[in-house]
C-alpha positions as CSV (number, residue, x, y, z in Angstrom):
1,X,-10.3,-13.3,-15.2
2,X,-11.8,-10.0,-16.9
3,X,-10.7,-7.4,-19.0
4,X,-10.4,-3.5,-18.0
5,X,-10.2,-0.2,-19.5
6,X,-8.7,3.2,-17.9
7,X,-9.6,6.4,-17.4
8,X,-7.4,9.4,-17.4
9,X,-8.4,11.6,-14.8
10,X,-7.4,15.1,-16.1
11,X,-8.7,14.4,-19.6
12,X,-11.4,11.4,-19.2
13,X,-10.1,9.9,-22.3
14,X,-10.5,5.7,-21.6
15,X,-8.2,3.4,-22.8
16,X,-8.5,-0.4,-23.2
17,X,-6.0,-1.9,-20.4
18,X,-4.4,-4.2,-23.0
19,X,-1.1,-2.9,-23.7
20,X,2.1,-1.2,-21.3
21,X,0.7,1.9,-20.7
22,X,1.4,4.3,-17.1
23,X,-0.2,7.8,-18.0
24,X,-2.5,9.4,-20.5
25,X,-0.6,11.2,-23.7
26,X,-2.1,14.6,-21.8
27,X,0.0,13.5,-18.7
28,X,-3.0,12.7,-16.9
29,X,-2.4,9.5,-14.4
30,X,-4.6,7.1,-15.0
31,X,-7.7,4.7,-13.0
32,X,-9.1,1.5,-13.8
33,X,-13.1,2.0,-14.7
34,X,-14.9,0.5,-11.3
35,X,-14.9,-3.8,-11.1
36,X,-18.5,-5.6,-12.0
37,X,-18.6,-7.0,-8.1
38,X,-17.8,-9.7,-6.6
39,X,-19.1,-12.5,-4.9
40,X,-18.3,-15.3,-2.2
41,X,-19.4,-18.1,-4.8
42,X,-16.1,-16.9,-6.9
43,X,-14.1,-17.8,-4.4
44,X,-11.2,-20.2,-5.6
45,X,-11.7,-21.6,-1.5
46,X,-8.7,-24.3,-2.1
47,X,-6.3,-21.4,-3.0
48,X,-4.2,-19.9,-0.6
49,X,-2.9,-16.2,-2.0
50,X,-4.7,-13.2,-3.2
51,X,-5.2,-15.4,-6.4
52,X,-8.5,-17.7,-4.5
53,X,-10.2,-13.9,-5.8
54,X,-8.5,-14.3,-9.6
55,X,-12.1,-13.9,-10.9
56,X,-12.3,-10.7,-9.4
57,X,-8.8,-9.2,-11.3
58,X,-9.0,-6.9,-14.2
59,X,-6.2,-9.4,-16.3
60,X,-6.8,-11.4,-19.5
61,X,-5.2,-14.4,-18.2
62,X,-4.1,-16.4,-15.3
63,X,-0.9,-15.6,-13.3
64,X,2.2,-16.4,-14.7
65,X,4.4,-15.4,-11.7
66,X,3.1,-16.1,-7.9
67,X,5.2,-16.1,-4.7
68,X,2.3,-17.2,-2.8
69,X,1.1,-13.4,-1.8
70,X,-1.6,-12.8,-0.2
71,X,-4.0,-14.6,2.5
72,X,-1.9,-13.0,5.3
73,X,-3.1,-13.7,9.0
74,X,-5.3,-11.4,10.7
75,X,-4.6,-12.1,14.3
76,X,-7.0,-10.2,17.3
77,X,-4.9,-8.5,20.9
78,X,-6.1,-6.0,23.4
79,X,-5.0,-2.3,22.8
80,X,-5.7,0.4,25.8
81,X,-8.5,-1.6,26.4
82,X,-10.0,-2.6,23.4
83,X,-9.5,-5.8,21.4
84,X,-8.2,-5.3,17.8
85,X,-7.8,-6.9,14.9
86,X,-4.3,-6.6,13.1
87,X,-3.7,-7.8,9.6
88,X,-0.1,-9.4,9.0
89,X,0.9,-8.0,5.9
90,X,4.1,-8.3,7.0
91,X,4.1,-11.8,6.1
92,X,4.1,-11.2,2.6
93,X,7.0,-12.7,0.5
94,X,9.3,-9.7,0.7
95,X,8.0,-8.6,4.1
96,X,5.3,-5.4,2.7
97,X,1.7,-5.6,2.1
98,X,3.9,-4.0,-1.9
99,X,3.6,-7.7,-3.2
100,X,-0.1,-7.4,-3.2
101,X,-0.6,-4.8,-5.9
102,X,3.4,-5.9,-7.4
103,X,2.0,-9.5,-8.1
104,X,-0.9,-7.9,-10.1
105,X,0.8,-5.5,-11.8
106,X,3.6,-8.0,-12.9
107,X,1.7,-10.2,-13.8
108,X,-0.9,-7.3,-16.1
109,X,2.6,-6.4,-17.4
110,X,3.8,-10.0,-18.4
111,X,0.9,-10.2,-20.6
112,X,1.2,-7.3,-22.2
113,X,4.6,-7.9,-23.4
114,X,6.1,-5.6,-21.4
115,X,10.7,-5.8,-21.6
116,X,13.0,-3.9,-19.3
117,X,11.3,-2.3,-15.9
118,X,12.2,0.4,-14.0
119,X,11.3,2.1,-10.9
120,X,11.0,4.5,-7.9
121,X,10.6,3.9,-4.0
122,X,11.7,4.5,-0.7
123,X,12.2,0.7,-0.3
124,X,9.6,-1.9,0.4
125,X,8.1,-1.5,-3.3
126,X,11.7,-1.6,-5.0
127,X,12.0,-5.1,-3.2
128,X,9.0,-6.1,-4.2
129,X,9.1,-5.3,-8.0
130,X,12.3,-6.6,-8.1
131,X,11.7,-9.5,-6.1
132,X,9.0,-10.2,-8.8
133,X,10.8,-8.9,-11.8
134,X,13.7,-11.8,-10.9
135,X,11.4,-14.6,-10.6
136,X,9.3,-13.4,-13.8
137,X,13.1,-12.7,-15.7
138,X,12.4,-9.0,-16.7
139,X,15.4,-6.7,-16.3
140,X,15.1,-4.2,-13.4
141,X,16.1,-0.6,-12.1
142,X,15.1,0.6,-9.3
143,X,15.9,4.2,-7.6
144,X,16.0,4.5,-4.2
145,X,17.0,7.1,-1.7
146,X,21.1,7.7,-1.0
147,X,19.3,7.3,2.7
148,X,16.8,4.9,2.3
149,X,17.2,2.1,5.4
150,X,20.6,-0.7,4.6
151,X,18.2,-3.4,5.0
152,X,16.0,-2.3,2.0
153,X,19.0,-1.8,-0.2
154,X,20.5,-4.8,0.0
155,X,17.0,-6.5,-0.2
156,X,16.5,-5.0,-3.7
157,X,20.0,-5.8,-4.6
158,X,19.8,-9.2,-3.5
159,X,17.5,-9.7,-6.4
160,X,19.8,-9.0,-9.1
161,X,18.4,-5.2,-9.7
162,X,20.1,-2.6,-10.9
163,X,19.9,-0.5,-7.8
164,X,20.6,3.5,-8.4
165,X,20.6,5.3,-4.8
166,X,19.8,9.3,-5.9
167,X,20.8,12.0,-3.1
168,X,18.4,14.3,-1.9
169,X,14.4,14.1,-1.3
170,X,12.2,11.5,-2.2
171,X,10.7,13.2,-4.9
172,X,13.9,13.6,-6.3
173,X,14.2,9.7,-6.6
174,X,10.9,10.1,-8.7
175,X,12.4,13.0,-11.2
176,X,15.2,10.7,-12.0
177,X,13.1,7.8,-12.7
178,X,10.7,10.0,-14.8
179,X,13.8,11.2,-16.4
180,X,14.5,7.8,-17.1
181,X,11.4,6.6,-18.8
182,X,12.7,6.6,-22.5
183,X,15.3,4.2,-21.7
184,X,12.8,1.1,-19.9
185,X,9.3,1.1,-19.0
186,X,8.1,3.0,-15.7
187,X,6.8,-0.1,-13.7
188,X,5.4,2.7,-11.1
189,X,3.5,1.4,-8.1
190,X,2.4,4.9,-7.9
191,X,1.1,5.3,-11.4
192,X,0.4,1.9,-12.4
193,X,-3.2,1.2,-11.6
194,X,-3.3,-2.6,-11.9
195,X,-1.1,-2.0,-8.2
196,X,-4.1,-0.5,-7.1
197,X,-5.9,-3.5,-8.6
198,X,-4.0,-5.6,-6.8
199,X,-4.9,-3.9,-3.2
200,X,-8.1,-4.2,-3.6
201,X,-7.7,-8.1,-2.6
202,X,-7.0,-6.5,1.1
203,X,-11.1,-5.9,1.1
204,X,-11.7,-9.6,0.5
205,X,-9.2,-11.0,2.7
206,X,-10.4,-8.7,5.5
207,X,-13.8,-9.5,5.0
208,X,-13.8,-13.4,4.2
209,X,-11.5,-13.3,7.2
210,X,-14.1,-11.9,9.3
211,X,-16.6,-14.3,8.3
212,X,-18.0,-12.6,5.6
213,X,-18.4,-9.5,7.7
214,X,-17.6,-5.7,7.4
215,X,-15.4,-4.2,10.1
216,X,-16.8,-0.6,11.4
217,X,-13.0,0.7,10.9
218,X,-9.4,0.4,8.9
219,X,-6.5,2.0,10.0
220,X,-3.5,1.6,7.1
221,X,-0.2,3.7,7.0
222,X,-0.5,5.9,4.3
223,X,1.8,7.2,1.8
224,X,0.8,7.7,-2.2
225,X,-2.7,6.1,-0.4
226,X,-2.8,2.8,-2.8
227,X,-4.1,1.1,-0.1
228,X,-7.0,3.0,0.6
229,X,-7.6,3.5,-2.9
230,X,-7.6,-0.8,-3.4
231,X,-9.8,-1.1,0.2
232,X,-12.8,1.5,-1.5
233,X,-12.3,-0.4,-4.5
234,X,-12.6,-4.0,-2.5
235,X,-15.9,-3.1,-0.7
236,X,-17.6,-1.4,-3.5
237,X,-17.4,-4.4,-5.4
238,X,-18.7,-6.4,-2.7
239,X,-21.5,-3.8,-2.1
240,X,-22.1,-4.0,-6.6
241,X,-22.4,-7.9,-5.7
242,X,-25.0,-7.5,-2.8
243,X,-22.4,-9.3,-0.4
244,X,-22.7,-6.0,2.3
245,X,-24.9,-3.2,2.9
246,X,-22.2,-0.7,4.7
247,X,-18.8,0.2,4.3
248,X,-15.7,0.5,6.9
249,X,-14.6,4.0,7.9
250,X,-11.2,4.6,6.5
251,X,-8.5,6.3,8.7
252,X,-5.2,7.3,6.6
253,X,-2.6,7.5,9.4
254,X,0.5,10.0,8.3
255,X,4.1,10.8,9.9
256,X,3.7,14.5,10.8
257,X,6.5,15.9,9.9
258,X,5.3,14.4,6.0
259,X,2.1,14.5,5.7
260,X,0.6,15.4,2.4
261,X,-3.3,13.8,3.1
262,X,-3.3,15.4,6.2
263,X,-2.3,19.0,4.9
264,X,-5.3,18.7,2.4
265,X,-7.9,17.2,4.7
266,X,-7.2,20.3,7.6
267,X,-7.5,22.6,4.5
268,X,-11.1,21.1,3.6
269,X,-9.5,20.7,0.2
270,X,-9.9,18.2,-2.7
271,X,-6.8,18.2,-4.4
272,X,-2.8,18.7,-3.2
273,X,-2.3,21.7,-0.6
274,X,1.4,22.5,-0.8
275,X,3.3,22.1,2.9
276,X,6.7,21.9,4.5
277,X,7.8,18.5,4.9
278,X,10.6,17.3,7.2
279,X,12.4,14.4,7.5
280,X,10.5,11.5,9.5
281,X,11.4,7.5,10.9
282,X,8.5,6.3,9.3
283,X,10.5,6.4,5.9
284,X,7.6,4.2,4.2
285,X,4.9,6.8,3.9
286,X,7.6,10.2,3.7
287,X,5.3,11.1,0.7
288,X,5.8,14.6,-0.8
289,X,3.5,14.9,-3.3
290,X,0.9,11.7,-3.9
291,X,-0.6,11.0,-7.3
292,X,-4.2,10.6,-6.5
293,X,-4.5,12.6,-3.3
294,X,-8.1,13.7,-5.5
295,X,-9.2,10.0,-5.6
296,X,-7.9,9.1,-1.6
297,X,-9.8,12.6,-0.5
298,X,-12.9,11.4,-1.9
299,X,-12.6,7.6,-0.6
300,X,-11.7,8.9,3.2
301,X,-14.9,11.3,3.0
302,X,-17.4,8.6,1.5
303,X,-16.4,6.3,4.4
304,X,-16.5,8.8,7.1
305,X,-13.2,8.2,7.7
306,X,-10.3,10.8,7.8
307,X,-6.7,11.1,8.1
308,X,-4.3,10.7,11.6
309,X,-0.9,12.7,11.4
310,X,1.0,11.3,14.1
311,X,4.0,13.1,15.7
312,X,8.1,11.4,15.9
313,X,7.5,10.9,19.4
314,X,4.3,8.8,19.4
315,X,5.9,5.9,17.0
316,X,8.5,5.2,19.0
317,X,6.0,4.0,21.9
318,X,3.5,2.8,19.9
319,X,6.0,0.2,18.2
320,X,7.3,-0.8,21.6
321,X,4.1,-1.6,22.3
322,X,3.2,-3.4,18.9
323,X,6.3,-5.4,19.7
324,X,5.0,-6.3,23.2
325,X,2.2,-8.0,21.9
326,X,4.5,-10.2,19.3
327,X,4.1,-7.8,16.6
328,X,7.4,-6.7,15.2
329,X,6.9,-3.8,12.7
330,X,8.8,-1.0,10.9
331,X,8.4,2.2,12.0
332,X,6.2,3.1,9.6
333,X,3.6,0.7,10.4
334,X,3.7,1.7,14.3
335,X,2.4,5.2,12.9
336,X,-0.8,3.3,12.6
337,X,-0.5,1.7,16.6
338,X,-0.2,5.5,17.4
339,X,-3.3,6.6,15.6
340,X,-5.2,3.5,17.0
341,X,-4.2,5.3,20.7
342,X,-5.9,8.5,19.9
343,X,-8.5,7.5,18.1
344,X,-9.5,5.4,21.1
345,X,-8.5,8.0,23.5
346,X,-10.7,10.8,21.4
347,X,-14.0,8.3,21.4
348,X,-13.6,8.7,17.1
349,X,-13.2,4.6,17.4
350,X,-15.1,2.8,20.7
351,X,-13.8,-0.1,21.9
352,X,-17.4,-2.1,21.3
353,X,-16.1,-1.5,17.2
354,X,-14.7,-4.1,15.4
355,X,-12.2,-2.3,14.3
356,X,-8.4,-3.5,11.8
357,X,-4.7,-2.0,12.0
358,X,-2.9,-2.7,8.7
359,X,0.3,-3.3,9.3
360,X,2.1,-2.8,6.4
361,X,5.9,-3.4,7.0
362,X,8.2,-6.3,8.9
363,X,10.8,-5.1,11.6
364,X,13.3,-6.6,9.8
365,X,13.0,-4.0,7.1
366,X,14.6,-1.5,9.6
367,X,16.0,-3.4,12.5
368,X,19.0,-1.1,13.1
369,X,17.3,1.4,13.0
370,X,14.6,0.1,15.5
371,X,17.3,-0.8,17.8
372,X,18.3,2.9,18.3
373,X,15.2,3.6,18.8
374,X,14.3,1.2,21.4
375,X,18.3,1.9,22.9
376,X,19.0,-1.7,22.6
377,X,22.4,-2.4,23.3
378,X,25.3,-4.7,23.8
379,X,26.8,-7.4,22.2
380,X,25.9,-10.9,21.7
């Protein structure tokens, strides 16, 4: 384990990464300074969870809370043509690729003495954090959406958190939990950069997984972008320890009809480029305004990457399809099935590539409403 320092990114001030802390005092969000590298020797080979990396993660001691997270499969099928690798994180404990950075972040927050938790989310993070709060005993709120999908509600409530559904947008789920921030501590996913710290173990998976190789592309349903911003930080600590020599491309795949990254990215921007959001079935990544959409810009354009916005009438083919090969997924993770069709269709990703779909979300998560949209009926 290793210790960690932030840095605001409006002000620059740095801050040692010992104690509860989820912004600057200027209001600044704030980033953990980049890891030392990491190696293959460092592997802990016998474990299997994000935690065979441990030596990797910015904490100052060992996990106290573990639901077995991580080491998800990373299975290989043929898509228009091409074969593909797909990486299971729906086999995570709470069925998101959210216990990844949660399980880091609970576990920073444990040893810093953190008390009562609360927090924001359209629903796969809220079960996760309070999935993990339960088992580490911490008190929980989490807002959600009046609309947000049954199954995630009663997954987060199943856990014994307080769960407060707020009417309106998404970001109006986040003012009520900023409003809230006097009364418990903001546990944010969004704000909390040990989550991030807790992505990054993606990298190594994918890599060890490929036998210590680097894939020429990632596709990952994006949202607030944590998983972009944990695979950049992943590889460039391989690249610090000499372990590769190139880095994947990075494609953020967006709904359409939300699409904050992609609004930016057209613009040739480098920070937030206000747009007209609607509402979309990919529910996960219904972003309106990200917190680092500076820091994801930059790691999509030092990959070579970009971003895919995808429109309401690809996902509901691409998931059929996902679920033809075995692969049940929430609409939002069939956003990134769709991109995968273009990108192949447009020659941006060839089918010689080895190339990785992140699939982000289980099925089950949503299965009502993935039974309208594939019109399954009956009874049984």
């Amino acid at each position: 384990m290793i210790t960690a320092s932030y840095r605001c990114a409006a002000c620059g001030r740095v801050w040692r990464a010992g104690r509860p802390r989820w912004q600057c005092e200027c209001g600044g969000h704030l980033n953990l300074l980049p890891g030392r590298g990491f190696s293959r020797g460092e592997i802990a080979a016998g474990e299997a969870s994000l935690w065979r990396y441990a030596a990797a993660l910015a904490l100052w001691s060992p996990p106290r809370v573990s639901l077995g997270e991580g080491w998800t499969p990373l299975v290989r099928r043929e898509w228009r043509g091409a074969k593909v690798y797909f990486k299971l994180e729906t086999q995570m404990p709470t069925g998101s690729f959210k216990d990844r950075g949660t399980a880091v972040m609970i576990n920073h927050l444990l040893a810093a003495g953190v008390g009562p938790i609360h927090e924001d989310s359209s629903g796969n993070a809220g079960a996760s954090i309070a999935t993990y709060a339960a088992a580490a005993g911490l008190p929980c709120r989490i807002y959600v959406p009046a609309a947000a999908p049954r199954g995630k509600l009663v997954q987060i409530a199943a856990s014994g958190a307080d769960v407060r559904a707020i009417p309106g947008t998404r970001q109006d789920v986040t003012e009520a939990a900023l409003a809230a921030t006097g009364e418990s501590f903001y546990a944010s996913h969004n704000w909390q950069p040990f989550f991030i710290e807790g992505t990054k173990t993606l990298a190594f998976e994918i890599w060890e997984q490929l036998g210590f190789r680097t894939p020429d592309n990632i596709l990952v349903p994006t949202g607030y972008g944590s998983n972009i911003l944990g695979l950049e930080r992943g590889f460039d600590e391989l690249e610090r320890a000499g372990e590769i020599a190139a880095r994947p491309r990075f494609f953020a795949v967006q709904a359409e009809n939300c699409a904050a990254f992609a609004a930016a990215w057209s613009a040739g921007a480098d920070s937030f480029v206000p747009f007209t959001g609607r509402p979309t079935i990919a529910d996960g990544i219904a972003t309106a305004k990200p917190v680092r959409v500076a820091e994801v810009l930059a790691a999509l354009r030092r990959s070579q990457g970009g971003v895919v916005a995808v429109a309401e009438a690809e996902i509901a083919p691409a998931l059929a399809t996902l679920g033809g090969l075995g692969l049940f997924v929430e609409p939002t993770s069939a956003t990134a099935g769709a991109a995968l069709t273009r990108l192949l269709r447009d020659g941006t990703i060839s089918a010689g590539q080895t190339s990785i779909v992140v699939l982000t979300g289980s099925g089950l998560k949503a299965a009502d409403r993935i039974g309208e949209l594939l019109e399954v009926g009956g009874s049984t």
